[in-house]
Backbone as JSON Lines, residues from 0, in Angstrom:
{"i":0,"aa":"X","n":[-74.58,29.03,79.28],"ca":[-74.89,27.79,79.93],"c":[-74.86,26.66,78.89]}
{"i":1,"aa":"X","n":[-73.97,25.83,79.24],"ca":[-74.22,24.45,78.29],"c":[-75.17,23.59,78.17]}
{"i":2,"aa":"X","n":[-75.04,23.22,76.96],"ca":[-76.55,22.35,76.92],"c":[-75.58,21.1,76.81]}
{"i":3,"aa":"X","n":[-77.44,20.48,78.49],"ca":[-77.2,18.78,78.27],"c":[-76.48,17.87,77.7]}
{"i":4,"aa":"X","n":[-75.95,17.03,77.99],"ca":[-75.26,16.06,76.84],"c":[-76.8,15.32,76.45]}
{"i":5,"aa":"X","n":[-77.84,14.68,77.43],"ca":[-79.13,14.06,76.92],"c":[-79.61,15.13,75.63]}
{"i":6,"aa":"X","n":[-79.51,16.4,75.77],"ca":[-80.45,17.05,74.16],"c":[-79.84,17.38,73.15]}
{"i":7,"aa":"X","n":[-78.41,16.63,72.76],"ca":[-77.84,16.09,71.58],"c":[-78.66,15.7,70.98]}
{"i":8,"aa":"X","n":[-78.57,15.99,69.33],"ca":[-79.55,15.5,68.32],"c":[-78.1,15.5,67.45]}
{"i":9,"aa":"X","n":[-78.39,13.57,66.97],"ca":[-77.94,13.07,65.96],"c":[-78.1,14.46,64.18]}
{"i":10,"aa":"X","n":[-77.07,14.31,63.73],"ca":[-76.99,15.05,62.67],"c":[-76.32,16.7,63.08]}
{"i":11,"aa":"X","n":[-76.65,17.19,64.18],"ca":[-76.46,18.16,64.22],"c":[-75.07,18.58,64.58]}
{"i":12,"aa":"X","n":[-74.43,20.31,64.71],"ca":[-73.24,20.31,64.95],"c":[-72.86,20.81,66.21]}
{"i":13,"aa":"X","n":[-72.03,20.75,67.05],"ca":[-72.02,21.57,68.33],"c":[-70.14,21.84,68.3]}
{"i":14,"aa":"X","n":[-70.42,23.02,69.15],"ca":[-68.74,23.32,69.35],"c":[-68.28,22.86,71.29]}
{"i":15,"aa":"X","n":[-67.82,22.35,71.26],"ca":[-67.47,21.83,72.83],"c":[-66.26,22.4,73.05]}
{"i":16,"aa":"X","n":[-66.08,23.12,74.38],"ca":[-65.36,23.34,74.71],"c":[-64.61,22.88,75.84]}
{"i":17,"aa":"X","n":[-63.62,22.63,76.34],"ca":[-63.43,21.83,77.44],"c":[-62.06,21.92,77.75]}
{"i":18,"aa":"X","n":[-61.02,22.33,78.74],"ca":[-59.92,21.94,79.53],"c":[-58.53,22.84,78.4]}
{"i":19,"aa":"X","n":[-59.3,24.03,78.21],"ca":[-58.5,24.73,77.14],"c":[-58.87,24.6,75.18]}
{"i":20,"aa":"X","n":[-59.2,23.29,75.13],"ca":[-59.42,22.67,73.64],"c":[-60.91,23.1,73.17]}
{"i":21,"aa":"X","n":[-60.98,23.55,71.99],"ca":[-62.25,24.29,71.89],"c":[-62.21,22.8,69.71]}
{"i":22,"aa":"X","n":[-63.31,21.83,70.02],"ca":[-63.77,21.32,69.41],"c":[-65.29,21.58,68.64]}
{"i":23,"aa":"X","n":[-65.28,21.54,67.4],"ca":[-66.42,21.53,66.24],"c":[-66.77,19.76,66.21]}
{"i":24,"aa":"X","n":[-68.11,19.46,66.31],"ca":[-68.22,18.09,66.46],"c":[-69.42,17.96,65.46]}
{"i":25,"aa":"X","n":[-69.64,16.64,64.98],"ca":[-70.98,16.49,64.16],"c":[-71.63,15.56,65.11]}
{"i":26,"aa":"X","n":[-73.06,15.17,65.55],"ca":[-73.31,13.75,66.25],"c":[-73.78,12.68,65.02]}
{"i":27,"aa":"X","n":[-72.52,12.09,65.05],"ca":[-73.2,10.38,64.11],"c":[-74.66,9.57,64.23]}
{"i":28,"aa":"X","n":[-74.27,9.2,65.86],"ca":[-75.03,8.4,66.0],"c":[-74.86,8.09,67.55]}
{"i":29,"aa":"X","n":[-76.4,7.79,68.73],"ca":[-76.14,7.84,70.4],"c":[-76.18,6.19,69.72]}
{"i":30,"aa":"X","n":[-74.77,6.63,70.67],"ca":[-74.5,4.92,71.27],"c":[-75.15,4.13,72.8]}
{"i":31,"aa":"X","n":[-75.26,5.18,73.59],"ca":[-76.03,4.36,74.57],"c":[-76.22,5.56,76.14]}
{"i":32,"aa":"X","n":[-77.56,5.59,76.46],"ca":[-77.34,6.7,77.62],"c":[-77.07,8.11,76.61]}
{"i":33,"aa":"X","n":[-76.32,9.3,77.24],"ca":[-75.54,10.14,76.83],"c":[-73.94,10.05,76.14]}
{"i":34,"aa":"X","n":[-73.79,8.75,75.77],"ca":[-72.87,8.88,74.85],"c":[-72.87,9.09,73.66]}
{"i":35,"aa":"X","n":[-72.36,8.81,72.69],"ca":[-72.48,8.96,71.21],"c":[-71.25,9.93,70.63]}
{"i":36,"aa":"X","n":[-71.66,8.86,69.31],"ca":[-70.34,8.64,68.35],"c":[-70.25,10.45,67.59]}
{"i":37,"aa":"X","n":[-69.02,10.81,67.64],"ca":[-69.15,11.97,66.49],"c":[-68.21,12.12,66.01]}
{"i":38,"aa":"X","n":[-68.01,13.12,65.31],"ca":[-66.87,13.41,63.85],"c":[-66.32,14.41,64.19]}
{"i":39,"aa":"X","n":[-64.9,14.73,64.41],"ca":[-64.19,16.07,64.71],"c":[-64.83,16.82,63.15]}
{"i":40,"aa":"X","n":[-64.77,17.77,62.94],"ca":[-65.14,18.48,62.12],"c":[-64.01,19.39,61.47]}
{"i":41,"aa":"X","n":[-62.53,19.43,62.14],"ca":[-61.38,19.85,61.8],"c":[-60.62,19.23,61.08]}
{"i":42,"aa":"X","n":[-60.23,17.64,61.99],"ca":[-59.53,16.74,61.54],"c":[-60.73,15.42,61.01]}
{"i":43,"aa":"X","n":[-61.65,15.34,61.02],"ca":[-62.68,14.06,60.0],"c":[-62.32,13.07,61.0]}
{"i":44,"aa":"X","n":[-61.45,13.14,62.35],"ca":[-61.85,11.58,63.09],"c":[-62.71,11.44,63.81]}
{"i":45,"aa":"X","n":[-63.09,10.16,64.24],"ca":[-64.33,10.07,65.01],"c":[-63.49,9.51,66.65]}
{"i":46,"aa":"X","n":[-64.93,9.88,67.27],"ca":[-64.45,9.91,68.55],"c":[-66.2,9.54,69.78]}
{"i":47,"aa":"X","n":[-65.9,9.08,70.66],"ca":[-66.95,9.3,71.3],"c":[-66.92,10.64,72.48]}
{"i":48,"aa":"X","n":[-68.35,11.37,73.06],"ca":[-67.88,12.02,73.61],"c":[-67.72,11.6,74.86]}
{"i":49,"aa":"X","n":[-67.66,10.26,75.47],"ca":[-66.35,9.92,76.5],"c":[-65.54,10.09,76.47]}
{"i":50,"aa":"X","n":[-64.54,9.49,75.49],"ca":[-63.14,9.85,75.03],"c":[-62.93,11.65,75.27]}
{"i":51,"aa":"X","n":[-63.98,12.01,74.46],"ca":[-63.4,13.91,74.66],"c":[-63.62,14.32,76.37]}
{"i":52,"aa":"X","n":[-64.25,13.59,77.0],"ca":[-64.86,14.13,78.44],"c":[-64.18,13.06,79.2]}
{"i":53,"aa":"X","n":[-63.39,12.3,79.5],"ca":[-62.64,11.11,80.13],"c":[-62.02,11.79,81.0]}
{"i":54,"aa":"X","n":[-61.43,12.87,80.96],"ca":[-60.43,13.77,82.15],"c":[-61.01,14.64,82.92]}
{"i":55,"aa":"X","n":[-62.13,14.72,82.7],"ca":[-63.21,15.75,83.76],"c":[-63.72,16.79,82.25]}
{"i":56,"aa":"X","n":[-64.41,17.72,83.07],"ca":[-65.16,18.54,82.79],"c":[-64.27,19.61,83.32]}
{"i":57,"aa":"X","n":[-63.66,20.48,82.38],"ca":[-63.12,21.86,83.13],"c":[-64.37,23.17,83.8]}
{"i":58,"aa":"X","n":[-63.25,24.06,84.02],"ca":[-64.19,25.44,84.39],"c":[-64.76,26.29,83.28]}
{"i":59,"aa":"X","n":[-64.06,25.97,82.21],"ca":[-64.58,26.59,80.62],"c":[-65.55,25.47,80.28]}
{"i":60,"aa":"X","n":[-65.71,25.06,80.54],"ca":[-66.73,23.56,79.45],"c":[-67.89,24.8,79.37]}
{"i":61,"aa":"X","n":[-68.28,23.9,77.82],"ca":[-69.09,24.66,77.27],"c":[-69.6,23.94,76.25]}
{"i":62,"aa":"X","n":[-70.84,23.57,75.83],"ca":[-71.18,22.84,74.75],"c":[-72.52,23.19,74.04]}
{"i":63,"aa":"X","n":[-72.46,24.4,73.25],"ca":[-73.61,25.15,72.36],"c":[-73.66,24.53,70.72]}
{"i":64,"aa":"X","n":[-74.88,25.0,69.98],"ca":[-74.85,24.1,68.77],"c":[-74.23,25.24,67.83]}
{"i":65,"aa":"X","n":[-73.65,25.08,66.63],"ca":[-73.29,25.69,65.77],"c":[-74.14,25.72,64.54]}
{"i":66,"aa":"X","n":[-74.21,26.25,63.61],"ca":[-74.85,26.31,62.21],"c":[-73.65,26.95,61.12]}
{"i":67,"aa":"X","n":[-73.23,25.66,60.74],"ca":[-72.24,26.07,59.52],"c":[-73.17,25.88,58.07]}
């Protein structure tokens, strides 16, 4: 079961999965509501997770925290 986008905690890492694409994310910083800024963790760009969630939510979505 995925956790909330609201119990994101700044600093921490989560792996999101979504619409086939399986992303490592850091959270920067909530920009407003349940959005907020984060850091691909593969490629170092930043992104909000609107931008990653803009096309829906697939049947895989999945968003657990990681500990690297």
């Amino acid at each position: 079961m995925p956790i909330a986008l609201d119990n994101l905690r700044v600093g921490r890492k989560y792996q999101l999965v979504n619409m086939g694409e399986i992303r490592q994310v850091e959270i920067i910083s909530r920009i407003r509501g349940t959005n907020f800024k984060v850091k691909d963790l593969d490629t170092l760009e930043y992104y909000t997770i609107e931008e990653l969630l803009q096309w829906g939510i697939g049947k895989d979505y999945d968003i657990d925290e990681i500990f690297r």
